[in-house]
C-alpha positions as CSV (number, residue, x, y, z in Angstrom):
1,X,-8.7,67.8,-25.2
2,X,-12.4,67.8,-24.8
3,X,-14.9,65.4,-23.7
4,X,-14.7,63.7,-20.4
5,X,-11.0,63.0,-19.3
6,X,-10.0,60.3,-16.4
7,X,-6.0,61.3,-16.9
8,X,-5.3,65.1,-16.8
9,X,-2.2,64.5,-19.2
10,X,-2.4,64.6,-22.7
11,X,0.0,65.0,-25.4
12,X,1.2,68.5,-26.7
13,X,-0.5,69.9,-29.4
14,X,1.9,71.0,-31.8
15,X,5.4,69.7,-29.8
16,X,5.9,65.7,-30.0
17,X,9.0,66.4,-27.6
18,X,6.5,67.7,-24.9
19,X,3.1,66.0,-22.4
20,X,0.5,68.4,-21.2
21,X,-0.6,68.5,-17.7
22,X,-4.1,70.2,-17.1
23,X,-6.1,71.3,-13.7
24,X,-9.5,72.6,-13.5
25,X,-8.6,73.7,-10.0
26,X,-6.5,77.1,-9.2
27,X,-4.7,75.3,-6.1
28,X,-4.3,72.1,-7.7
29,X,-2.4,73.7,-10.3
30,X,-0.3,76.1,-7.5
31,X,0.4,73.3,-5.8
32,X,1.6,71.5,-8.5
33,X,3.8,74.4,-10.3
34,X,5.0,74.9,-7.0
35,X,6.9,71.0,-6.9
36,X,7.9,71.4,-10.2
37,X,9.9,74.6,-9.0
38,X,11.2,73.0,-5.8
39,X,11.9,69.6,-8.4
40,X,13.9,72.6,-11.2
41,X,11.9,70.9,-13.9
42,X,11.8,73.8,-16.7
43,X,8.1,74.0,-17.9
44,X,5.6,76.4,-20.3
45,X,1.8,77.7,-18.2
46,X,-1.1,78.1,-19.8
47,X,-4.6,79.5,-19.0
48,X,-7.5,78.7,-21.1
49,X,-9.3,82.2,-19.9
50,X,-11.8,81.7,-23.2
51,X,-12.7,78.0,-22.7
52,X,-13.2,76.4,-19.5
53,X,-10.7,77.7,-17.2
54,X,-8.0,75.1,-17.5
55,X,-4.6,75.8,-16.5
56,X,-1.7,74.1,-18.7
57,X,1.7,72.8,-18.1
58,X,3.6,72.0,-21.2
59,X,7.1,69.3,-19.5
60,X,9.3,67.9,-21.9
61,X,8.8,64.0,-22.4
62,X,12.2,63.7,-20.8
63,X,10.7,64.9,-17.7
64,X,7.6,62.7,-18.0
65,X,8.3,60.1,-15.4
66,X,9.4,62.7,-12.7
67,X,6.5,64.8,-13.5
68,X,3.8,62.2,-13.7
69,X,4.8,61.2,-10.0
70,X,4.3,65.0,-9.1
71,X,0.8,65.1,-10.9
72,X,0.0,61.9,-8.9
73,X,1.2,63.4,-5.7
74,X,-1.2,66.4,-6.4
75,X,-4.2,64.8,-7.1
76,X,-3.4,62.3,-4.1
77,X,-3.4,65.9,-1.7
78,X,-6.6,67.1,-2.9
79,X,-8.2,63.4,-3.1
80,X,-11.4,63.0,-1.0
81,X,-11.8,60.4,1.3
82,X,-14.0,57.3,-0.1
83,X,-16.2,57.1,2.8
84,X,-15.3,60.4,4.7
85,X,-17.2,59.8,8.0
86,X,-15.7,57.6,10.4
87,X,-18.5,55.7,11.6
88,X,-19.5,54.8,8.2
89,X,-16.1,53.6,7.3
90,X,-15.8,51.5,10.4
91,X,-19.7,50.5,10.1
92,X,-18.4,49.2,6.7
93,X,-15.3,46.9,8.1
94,X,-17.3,45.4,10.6
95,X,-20.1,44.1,8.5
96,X,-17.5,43.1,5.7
97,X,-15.5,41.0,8.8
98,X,-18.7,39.6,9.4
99,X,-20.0,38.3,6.5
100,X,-16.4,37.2,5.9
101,X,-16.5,35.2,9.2
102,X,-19.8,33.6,8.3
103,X,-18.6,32.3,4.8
104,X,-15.8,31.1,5.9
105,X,-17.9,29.4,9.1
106,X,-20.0,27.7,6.5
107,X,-17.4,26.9,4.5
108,X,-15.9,24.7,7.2
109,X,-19.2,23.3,8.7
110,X,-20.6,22.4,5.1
111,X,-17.2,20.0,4.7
């Protein structure tokens, strides 16, 4: 599990029955143990407190598809904005309207 990682699930390490869910972030991981309590999914924790810090969830691969939604809804809690200011993000729209509405203007003229 090293190198650079897009998906924080990989599989278990000496159980083929079980996935591994990782977090480099304390409250991703709370927030995330804490839905697979409220969702009863039985799981294992881990804390890597030599290596880097990551925290572990070991979920049977019968729980996969339930649990994969929950690791989506975590990172989609945490996610940052793409463009976080407002007048930047509308700056963007109207310029890309624009230049929309100028193809398609010489679009129809050039017909």
């Amino acid at each position: 599990m090293d190198g650079f990682t897009f998906v924080n699930i990989n599989d278990h390490p000496t159980n083929p029955k079980k996935k591994v869910f990782f977090f480099r972030e304390v409250s991703h991981a709370n927030y995330f143990e804490v839905m697979l309590i409220e969702s009863k999914i039985q799981y294992e924790k881990q804390i890597d407190e030599e290596g880097d810090g990551r925290i572990y969830f070991g979920v049977k691969k019968a729980d996969f598809t339930k649990v994969q939604k929950l690791n989506y809804l975590t990172i989609g809690h945490f996610r940052k904005p793409f463009i976080p200011d407002r007048f930047f993000k509308w700056l963007l729209i109207a310029v890309s309207l624009l230049v929309l509405s100028l193809a398609f203007i010489g679009a129809w003229l050039s017909n």
